[in-house]
N, C-alpha and C positions, 0 to 999 in steps of 0.2 A: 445500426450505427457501426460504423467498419473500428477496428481494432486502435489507428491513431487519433480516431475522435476519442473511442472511450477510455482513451490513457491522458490524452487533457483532461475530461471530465474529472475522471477519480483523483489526477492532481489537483483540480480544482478544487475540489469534494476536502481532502487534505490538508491544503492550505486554507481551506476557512474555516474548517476544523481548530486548528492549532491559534488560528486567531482570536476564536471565541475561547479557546483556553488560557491563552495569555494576555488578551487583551481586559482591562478596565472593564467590568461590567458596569453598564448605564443603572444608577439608582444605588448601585453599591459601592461605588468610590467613595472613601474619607479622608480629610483633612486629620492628621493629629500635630497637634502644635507641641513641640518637645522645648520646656526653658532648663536650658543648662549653666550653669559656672562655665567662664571663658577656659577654666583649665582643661577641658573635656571636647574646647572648639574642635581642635585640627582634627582629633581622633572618631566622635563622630559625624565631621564631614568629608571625610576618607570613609565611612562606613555608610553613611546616605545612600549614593547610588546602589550598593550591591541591595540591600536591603528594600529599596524601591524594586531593583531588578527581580527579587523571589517575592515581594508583593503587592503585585504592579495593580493594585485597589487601593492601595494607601498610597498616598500622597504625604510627604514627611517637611514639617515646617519646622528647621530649626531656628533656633531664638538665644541667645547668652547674656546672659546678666551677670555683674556679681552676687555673691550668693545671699546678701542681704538684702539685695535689694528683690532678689527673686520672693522671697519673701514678703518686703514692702509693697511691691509690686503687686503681688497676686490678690495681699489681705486687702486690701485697699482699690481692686482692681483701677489699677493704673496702663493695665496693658490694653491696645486696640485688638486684641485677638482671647479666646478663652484656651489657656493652657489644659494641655491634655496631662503631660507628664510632667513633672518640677524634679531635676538633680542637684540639688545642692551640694557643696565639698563634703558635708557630714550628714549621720541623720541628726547632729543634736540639733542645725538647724530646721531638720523638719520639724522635729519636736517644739521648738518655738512657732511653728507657721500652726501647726496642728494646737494648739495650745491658745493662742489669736482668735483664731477661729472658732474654735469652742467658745469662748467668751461670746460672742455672736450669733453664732448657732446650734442647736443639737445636732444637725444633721452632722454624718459620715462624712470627715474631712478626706480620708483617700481611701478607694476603693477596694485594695488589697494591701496585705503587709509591706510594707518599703522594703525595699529589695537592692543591695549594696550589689554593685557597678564594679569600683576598682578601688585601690589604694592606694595612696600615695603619702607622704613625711613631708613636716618643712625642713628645711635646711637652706643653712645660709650661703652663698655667694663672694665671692669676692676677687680681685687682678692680681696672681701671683703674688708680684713684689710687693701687694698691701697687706694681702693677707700674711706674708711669711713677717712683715713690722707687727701688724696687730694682733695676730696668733703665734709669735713664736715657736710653741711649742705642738702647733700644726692641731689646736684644739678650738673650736668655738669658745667663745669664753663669753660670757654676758658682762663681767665687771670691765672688761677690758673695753670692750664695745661702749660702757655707759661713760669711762671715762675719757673715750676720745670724742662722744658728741658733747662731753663737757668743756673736752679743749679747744672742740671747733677746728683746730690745726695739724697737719701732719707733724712740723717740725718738734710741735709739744708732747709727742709721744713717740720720738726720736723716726719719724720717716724723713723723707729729703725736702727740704724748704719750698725746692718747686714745685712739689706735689700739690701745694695750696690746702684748701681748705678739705677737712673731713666730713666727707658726704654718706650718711645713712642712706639709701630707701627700703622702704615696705608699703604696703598698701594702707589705705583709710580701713580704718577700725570698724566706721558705721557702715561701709558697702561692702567691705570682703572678708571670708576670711582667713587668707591666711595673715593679714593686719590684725585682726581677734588673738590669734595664736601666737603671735609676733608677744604683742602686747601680755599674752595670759604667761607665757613660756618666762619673759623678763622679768615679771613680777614673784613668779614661783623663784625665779633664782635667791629674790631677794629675800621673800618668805622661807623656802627648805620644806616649800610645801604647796600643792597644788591651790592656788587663792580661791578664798571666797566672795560672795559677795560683798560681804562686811569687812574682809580683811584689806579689800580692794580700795575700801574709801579711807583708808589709814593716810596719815599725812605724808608718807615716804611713797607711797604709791601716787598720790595726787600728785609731789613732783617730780616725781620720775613720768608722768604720761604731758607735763606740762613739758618737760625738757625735752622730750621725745617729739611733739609735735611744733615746738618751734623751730627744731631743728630739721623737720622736713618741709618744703614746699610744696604743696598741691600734690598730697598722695596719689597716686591712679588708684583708680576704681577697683583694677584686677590683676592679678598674677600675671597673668600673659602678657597685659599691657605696660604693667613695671618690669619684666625682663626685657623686653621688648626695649624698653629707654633705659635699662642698666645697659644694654651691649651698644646702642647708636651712641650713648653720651662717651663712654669708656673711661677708664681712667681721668684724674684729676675733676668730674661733674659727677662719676657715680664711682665709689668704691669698695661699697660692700651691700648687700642687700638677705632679706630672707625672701626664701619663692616655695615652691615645692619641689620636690625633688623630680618629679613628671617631667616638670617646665624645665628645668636645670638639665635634665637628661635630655629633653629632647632639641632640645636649641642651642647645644654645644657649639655645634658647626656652625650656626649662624654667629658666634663670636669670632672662634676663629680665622671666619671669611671677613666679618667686617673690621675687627681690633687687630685681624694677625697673630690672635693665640688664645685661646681657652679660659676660661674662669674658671676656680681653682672650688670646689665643693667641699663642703666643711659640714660632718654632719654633729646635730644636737645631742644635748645627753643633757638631762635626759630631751626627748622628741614629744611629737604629740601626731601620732597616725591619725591620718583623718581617708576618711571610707565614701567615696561621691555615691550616693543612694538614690536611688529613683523611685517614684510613688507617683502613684495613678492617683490624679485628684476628681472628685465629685462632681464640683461645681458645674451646671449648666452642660453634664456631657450624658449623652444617649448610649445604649448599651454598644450598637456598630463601632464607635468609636471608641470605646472602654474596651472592647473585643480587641480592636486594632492595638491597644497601646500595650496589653495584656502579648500579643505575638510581636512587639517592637521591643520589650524587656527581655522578653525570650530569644532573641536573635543577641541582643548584648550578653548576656549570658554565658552564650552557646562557646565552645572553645574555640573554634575557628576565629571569633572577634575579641574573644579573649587575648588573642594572640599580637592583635592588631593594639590595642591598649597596651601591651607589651613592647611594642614596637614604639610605640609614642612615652615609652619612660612610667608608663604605670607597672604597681603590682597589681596580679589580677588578684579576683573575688575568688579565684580556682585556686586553692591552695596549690594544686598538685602540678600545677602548668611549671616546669624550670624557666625559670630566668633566661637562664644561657642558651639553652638550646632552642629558643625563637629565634629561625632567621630573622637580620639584621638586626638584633638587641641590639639594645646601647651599650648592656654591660659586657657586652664581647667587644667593645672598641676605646679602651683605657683611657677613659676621661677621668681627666685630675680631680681622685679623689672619693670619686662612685664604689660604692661597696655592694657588691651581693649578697652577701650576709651581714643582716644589721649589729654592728659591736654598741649598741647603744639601746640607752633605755626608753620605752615609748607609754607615754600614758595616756588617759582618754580625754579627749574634745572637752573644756567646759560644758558644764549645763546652760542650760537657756537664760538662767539666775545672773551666773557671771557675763556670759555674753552681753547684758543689757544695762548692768553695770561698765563695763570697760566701753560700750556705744554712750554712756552716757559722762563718763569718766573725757572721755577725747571729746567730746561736744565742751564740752567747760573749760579743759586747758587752755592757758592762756598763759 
């Protein structure tokens, strides 16, 4: 073989080489079906590709739910596919799915310790000029808030007559939750103390969730989905709302472009941090697949995607990742109101007790 044949050859040799290395091996390709909170859409769908790119055997199915319904969903297998991973906004709700499911069965509801993602706060929302009538004093206030869905009216809490009617949104209590936290955060105001489940059925609480849900119309399911229609309705249809601070950071610009200016972030005190956690569940899955979802936790993890949950308005699970110095943070681009360092107090998620309580609290308002 003269010298230009055997330099094709060994090219050839080469390149099928590197294809059996990066290509799909036949028999070892997986499906893992990943169901997340819509707060988590953008960030791991910006993260897919690269992740299919360094483990091109996996095949990545993402799925978003509210986080209740992730939940209802799973226990009651309602989904046409078997979930590999479940992220809910907290683990208290895993702790409710894992607790279901016990009830049912002994088996091992998830395969490894649930493993916290990223984190993020609620915090409220609201259009400058409504926020500066109903926070004066540039503070979230809960009484202030409960007495203008009493009034129903701008002009009755001195805003301007043609602002019309005063419009709350938050999310449904039974499918999301930051509508959970909405509702538990309210009730502690009125309490001076984090509610239980017993303090929750007190007759000032029954009508505080009665006033609250007459006064909204067909909550959305999800955080994404309620800022989403706080910024298309805009002033006088939507004027103040609670979301997370993720969602709040990262769809700034989408105000700005569609209303011509910013919504104005107003944070809680106290707050209630909630931790998106992901857990490898059991059911119906083979060890390949369990393998896979075990190195798809490890790739969120890793700080390089840490950075990218960063970029999309989360705090990471890396304590040590700064803020600031993630190319294009949010919080290097002075959005009305976003603080890097939280001045405010944050406590922890209801337990599963209250949660089921306050799902069963808004099912009865009337």
């Amino acid at each position: 073989m003269d010298s230009p044949q055997r330099l094709i050859t060994s090219f050839g040799v080469l390149i099928a080489s590197l294809g059996l290395t990066y290509a799909p091996i036949p028999g070892l390709s997986r499906t893992i079906y990943v169901v997340s909170g819509t707060e988590l859409q953008e960030t791991l769908e910006t993260l897919e590709p690269k992740f299919e790119r360094e483990y091109p055997n996996i095949n990545l199915e993402l799925k978003f739910q509210g986080s209740q319904d992730i939940v209802n969903n799973y226990v009651d297998e309602k989904n046409d596919f078997d979930p590999t991973i479940v992220i809910p906004a907290n683990s208290e709700i895993l702790d409710k799915l894992s607790d279901r499911m016990a009830a049912r069965s002994s088996d091992p509801v998830f395969h490894e310790r649930p493993r916290p993602i990223a984190k993020t706060l609620l915090v409220g929302v609201a259009w400058p000029e409504r926020g500066a009538v109903l926070f004066p004093d540039g503070r979230f206030d809960w009484n202030r808030l409960e007495a203008a869905t009493k009034a129903g009216t701008w002009n009755s809490i001195g805003g301007q007559a043609e602002w019309g009617s005063f419009d709350f949104l938050m999310t449904d209590p039974t499918r999301s939750n930051s509508g959970q936290l909405t509702m538990t955060l309210w009730t502690q105001s009125k309490l001076g103390n984090a509610p239980t489940a017993t303090q929750l059925n007190q007759p000032e609480m029954r009508s505080l969730f009665a006033l609250v849900k007459r006064s909204i119309y067909q909550p959305p399911r999800s955080t994404d989905i309620l800022l989403q229609e706080f910024i298309t309705r805009g002033p006088n249809d939507a004027d103040v709302a609670t979301v997370y601070e993720s969602i709040a950071l990262d769809r700034w610009e989408q105000a700005q472009t569609t209303q011509g200016k910013p919504y104005q972030i107003y944070y809680l005190d106290p707050s209630i941090e909630t931790v998106s956690t992901a857990a490898i569940v059991t059911r119906n899955l083979g060890s390949l697949e369990t393998n896979a979802a075990t190195q798809f936790l490890d790739f969120l993890t890793a700080p390089e995607q840490q950075a990218v949950f960063v970029q999309h308005g989360f705090r990471p699970a890396n304590p040590d990742i700064d803020l600031e110095a993630i190319p294009n943070s949010p919080w290097t681009k002075n959005i009305p109101g976003a603080r890097v360092d939280l001045q405010t107090r944050t406590t922890q998620p209801p337990d599963a007790s209250v949660l089921t309580e306050i799902e069963r609290l808004w099912e009865r308002a009337n």
